[in-house]
Every structure is written in structure tokens, then in C-alpha cells.
N, C-alpha and C positions, 0 to 999 in steps of 0.2 A: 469870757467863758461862753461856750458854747450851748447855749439852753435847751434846746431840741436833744443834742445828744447826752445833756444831766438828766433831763428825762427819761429817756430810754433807760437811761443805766442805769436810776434809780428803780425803775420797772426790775430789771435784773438782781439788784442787792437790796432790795427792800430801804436804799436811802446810806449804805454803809460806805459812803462812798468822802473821799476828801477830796474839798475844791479850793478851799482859803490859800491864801498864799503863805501863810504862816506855818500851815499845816503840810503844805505841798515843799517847802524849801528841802527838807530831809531828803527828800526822794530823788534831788535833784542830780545828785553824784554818789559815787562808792569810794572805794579807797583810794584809787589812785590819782593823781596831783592834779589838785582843784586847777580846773582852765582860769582865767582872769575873770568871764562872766558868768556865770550860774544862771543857767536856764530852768525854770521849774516845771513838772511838766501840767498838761490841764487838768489831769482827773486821774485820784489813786481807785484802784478798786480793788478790794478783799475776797476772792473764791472760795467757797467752801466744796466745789465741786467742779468735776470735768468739764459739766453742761453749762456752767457760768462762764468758764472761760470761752468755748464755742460760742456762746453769744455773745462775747464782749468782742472774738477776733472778725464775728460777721458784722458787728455795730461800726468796728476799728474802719473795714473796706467801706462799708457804705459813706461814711464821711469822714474818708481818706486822712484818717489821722495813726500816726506810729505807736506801737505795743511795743513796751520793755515787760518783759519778764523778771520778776527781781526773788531774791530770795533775802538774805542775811548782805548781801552790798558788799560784798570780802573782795571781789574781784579789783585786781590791780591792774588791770588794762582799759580800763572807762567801759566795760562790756553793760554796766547798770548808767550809765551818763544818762542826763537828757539832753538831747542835739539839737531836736526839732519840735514841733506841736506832738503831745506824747500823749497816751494812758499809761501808767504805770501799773501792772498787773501783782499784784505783791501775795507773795502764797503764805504766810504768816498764818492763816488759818485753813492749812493744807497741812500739819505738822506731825500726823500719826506714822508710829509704825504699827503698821497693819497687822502684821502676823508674822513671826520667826520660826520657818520650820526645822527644826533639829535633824530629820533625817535627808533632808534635801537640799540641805547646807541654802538656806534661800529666804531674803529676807522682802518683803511686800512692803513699801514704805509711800509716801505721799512725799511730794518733794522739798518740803522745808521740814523734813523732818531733819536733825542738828546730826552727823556724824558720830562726833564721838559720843553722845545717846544710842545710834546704834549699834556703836561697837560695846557700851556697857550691856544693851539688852542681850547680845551677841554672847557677851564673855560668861553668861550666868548659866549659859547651858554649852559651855567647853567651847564657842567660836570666834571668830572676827573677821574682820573686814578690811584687808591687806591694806586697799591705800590709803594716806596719812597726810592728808595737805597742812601747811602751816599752821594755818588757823581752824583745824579739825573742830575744835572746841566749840565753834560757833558758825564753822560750814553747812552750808544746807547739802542733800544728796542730788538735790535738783541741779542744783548750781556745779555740783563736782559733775555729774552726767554731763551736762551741754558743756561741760570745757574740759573733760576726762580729764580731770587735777590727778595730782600723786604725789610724794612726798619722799623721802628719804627711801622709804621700805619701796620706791616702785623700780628699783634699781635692781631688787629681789623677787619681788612680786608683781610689776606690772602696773598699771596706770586702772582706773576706771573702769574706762573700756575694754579690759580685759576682767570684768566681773559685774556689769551689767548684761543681761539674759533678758531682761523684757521689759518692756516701755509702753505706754500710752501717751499718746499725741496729739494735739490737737492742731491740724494743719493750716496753712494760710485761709485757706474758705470755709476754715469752722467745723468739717468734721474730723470725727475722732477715730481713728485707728489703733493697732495694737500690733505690736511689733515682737519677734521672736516668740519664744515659749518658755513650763519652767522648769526645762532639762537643758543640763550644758552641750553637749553633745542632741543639734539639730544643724541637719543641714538641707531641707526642704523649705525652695525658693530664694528669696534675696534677702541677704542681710541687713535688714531694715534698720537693727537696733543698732547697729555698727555704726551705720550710715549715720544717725543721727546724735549717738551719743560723740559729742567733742563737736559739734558744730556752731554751735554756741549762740542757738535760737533763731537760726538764720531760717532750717527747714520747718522751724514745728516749735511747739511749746509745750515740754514732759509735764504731765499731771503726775503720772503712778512709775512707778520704776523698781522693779525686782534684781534684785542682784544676790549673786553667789558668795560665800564666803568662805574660808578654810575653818579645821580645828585648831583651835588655840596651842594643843601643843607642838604642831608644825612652823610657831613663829617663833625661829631661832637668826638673832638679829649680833 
């Protein structure tokens, strides 16, 4: 273990951090087909905020060690694996939705906020949230943004990426930007949130992520 940098992260999470290896094993893979060795990574840490992650991706460069971004571990392609020397950044206490606006079909959410949670908060004032990956149940929206998931309905309704409208990111050297806006119809400058939703943590790491939703009685399936 790397002591210098348990420090530092402990300076950031007040000590919330996991290093045992009994504790780190979980972390080590997601659903898809366990490799033969299991690599665990060195250090999970828990965000309660955009500015924790910022300092954990400028700690990450300084001693050149890799960031997984993890939500709920659903992904079936090893996109949560551990490969190499890792922090596992795990949004588990990132899980709000923020605010559901009725007249502007737009929902404010944190990224381990769970899917079909949104689409219950959604359906109680006439809306939802077209796409429908496998395991909605227990999807983060974090996790469906960086891999613009869909589901059966996106064959009618489209993928993710066609109902995320705005993002915050936190870039390779730590800061934080803000991508599109919270009307569907913008087309001033480059499409930032395009770009990034379906990339799948390669450009950035989503903290917030607002997305669009229909009225409930337009989902004729």
C-alpha cells in the first residue's frame, strides 16, 4: 500500500476510505466473466461531492495510479475490472435525485441515483424515462450516461444519449466543467454532453447529469 497517498486521501474523505484486502476483493470486478486472476484494486474511496472527485483525479496523476469510476458493477463488458494499480472511485454516496421538474420534463440527478427510482419519482407526476436497460432495477444513471445503455423501448425511444441534456465532469486534471444546458433545443457551440455521454469514462468522470423525459401517456409499447 502506498502510505503517502493513504494519507493524502484520507485528508480528502475524512478516513472513509477502504484498503484491506478483504474489503477491496468486491471491488475487484463487475458482471462480466471473472478473468482467472482477480486483481484488487489499492484504494476504494466514497464522494459526496464533485470537489472530492477533483481531488482525488489530481492525487490519481500525481502518483500515476488508474481511476475506475464504479456505480452499481452491472456492466457486462469488464468496463468496472481492476487491470492495473487502481483507486476505485465508487459514487454509492452520490445517490440523490435532486429535483424533478414537471413543466420542463427534466430530471437533476447525482449519478448512482438507481433508474427505475427515477422513473418511480417520474411516474407520480404523469412522466418517464424511455430507456430501459436489463437491469434498470439496479442501474445507476451515471453508469447508463457513460455507456448510453437502452433496452428494449430504445428501439422506439432511443438510447441515453438521446435524453441526457446536461452533464458535469470532472476532467482528466481535475477540473470541472458543465456541459449543454436545461432546454432540449440548444445549439450554441459544441456538443459537449454528446461527446461525452457513451464514452465510457475514457474523457471525464459524470458527477450530475440532467436528463429529459416524456409524459407517461405517450409510452404506447
Amino acid at each position: 500500500m502506498d502510505k503517502t497517498l493513504f494519507e493524502e486521501l484520507k485528508k480528502i474523505y475524512n478516513g472513509d476510505i477502504l484498503y484491506k484486502t478483504e474489503d477491496l476483493y468486491p471491488y475487484a470486478y463487475d458482471t462480466s466473466p471473472n478473468p482467472k486472476e482477480i486483481m484488487t484494486p489499492e484504494f476504494v474511496v466514497f464522494p459526496t461531492n464533485s470537489q472530492q472527485v477533483s481531488k482525488t483525479v489530481i492525487l490519481a496523476n500525481k502518483h500515476n495510479i488508474a481511476l475506475i469510476a464504479r456505480g452499481a458493477g452491472t456492466c457486462h463488458c469488464g468496463g468496472c475490472r481492476v487491470k492495473q494499480r487502481s483507486i476505485v472511485i465508487h459514487f454509492s454516496k452520490m445517490d440523490k435525485i435532486l429535483d424533478i421538474k414537471k413543466e420542463d420534463l427534466i430530471a437533476h440527478v447525482q449519478p448512482n441515483a438507481v433508474i427505475a427510482e427515477i422513473n418511480s419519482q417520474a411516474e407520480k407526476l404523469g412522466l418517464f424515462f424511455p430507456p430501459d436497460p436489463s437491469n434498470l432495477a439496479v442501474s445507476t444513471i451515471g453508469g447508463a450516461a457513460a455507456l448510453s445503455s437502452g433496452g428494449p423501448r430504445t428501439f422506439k425511444y432511443g438510447s441515453t444519449k438521446d435524453y441526457v441534456i446536461n452533464l458535469e465532469v470532472v476532467l482528466s486534471d481535475g477540473s470541472i466543467i458543465k456541459t449543454g444546458s436545461d432546454i432540449a433545443k440548444n445549439v450554441t457551440g459544441y456538443n459537449l454532453t454528446s461527446l461525452f455521454v457513451g464514452s465510457e469514462g475514457t474523457l471525464g468522470i459524470i458527477t450530475h447529469s440532467k436528463a429529459r423525459g416524456k409524459k407517461s401517456y405517450s409510452c404506447i409499447l
